[in-house]
C-alpha positions in Angstrom: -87.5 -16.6 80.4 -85.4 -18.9 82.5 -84.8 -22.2 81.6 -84.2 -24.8 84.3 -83.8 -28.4 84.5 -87.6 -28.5 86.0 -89.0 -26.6 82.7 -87.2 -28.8 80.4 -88.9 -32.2 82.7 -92.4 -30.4 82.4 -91.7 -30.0 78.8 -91.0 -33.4 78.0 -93.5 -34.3 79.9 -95.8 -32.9 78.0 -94.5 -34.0 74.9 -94.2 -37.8 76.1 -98.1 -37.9 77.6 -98.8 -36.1 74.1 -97.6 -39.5 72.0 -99.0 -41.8 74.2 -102.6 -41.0 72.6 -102.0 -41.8 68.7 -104.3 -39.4 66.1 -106.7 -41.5 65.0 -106.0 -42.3 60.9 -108.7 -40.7 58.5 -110.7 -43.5 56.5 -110.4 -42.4 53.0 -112.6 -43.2 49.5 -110.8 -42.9 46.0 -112.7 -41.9 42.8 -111.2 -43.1 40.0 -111.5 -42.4 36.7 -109.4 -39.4 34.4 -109.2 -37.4 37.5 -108.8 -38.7 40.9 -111.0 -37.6 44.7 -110.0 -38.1 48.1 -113.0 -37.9 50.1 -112.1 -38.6 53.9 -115.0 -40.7 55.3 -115.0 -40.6 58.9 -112.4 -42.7 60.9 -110.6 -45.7 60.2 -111.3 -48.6 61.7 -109.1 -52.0 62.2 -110.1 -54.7 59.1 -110.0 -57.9 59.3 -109.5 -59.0 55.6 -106.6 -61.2 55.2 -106.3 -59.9 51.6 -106.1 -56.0 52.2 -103.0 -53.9 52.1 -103.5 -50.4 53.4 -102.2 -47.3 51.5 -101.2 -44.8 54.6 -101.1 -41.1 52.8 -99.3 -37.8 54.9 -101.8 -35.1 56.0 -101.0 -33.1 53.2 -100.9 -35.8 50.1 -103.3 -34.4 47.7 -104.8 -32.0 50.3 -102.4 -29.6 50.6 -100.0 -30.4 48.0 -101.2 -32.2 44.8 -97.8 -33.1 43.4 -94.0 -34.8 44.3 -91.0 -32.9 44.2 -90.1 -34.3 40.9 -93.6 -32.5 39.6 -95.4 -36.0 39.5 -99.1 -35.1 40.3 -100.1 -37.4 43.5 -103.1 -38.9 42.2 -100.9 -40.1 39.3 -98.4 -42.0 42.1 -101.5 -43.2 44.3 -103.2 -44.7 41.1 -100.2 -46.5 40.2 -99.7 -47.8 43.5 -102.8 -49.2 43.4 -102.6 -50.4 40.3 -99.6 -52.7 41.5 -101.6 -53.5 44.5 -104.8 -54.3 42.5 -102.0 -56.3 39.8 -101.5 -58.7 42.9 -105.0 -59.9 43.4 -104.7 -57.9 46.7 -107.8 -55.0 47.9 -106.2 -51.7 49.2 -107.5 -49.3 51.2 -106.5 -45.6 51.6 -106.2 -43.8 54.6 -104.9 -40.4 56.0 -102.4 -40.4 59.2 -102.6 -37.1 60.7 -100.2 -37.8 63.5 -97.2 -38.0 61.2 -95.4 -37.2 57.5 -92.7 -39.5 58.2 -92.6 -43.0 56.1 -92.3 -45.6 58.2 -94.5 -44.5 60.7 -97.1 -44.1 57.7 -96.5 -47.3 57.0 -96.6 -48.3 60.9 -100.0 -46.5 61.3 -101.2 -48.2 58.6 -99.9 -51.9 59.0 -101.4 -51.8 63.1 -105.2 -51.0 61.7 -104.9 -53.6 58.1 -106.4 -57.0 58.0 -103.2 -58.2 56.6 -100.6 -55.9 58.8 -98.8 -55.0 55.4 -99.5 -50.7 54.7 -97.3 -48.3 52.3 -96.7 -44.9 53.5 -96.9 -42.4 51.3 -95.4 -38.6 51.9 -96.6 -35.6 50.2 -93.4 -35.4 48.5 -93.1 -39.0 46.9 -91.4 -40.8 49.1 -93.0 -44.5 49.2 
């Protein structure tokens, strides 16, 4: 294969008209209780509750992988944080980005579709 300056522009091309349409985030619900249950309810939609902060999880948080790198299990870390949320006197909500693992644009994701505009990202390997 020969690569030209007119298959890089094509590729590029692709990959730019590829961003421009964002993956819509996953709305999720979270059983509590000894064990924890991500159910993915359809898609998430923008809120307009001035109290809400949005907990934006990676594709694979408790999907794909169930625990950090350190070996804490993720529904342990996604209780606590909303634990600290809840603490506040503050609702959170929990969605899935599927467009990215990276943190802040987890966060990003999360903040452009919360009531509030404040989200935490949340990668499959612990980063908050």
């Amino acid at each position: 294969m020969q690569i030209s300056e007119q298959l890089i522009r094509e590729i590029v091309g692709q990959v730019l008209s590829g961003m421009e349409q964002p993956t819509p985030a996953k709305k999720m619900a979270v059983a509590t209780g000894r064990t924890m249950t991500l159910l993915e309810k359809g898609n998430a939609t923008t809120g307009t509750k001035s109290d809400e902060v949005v907990i934006a999880l990676a594709p694979a948080f408790g999907k794909h992988q169930n625990k950090t790198i350190v070996n804490i299990p993720h529904s342990d870390v996604l209780r606590e944080v909303i634990a600290g949320i809840e603490e506040e006197g503050i609702r959170p909500r929990v969605i899935r980005v599927l467009g990215t693992s990276d943190v802040g644009f987890l966060a990003y994701e999360g903040a452009k579709i919360c009531g509030s505009g404040v989200a935490v990202g949340l990668q499959s390997r612990g980063t908050t």
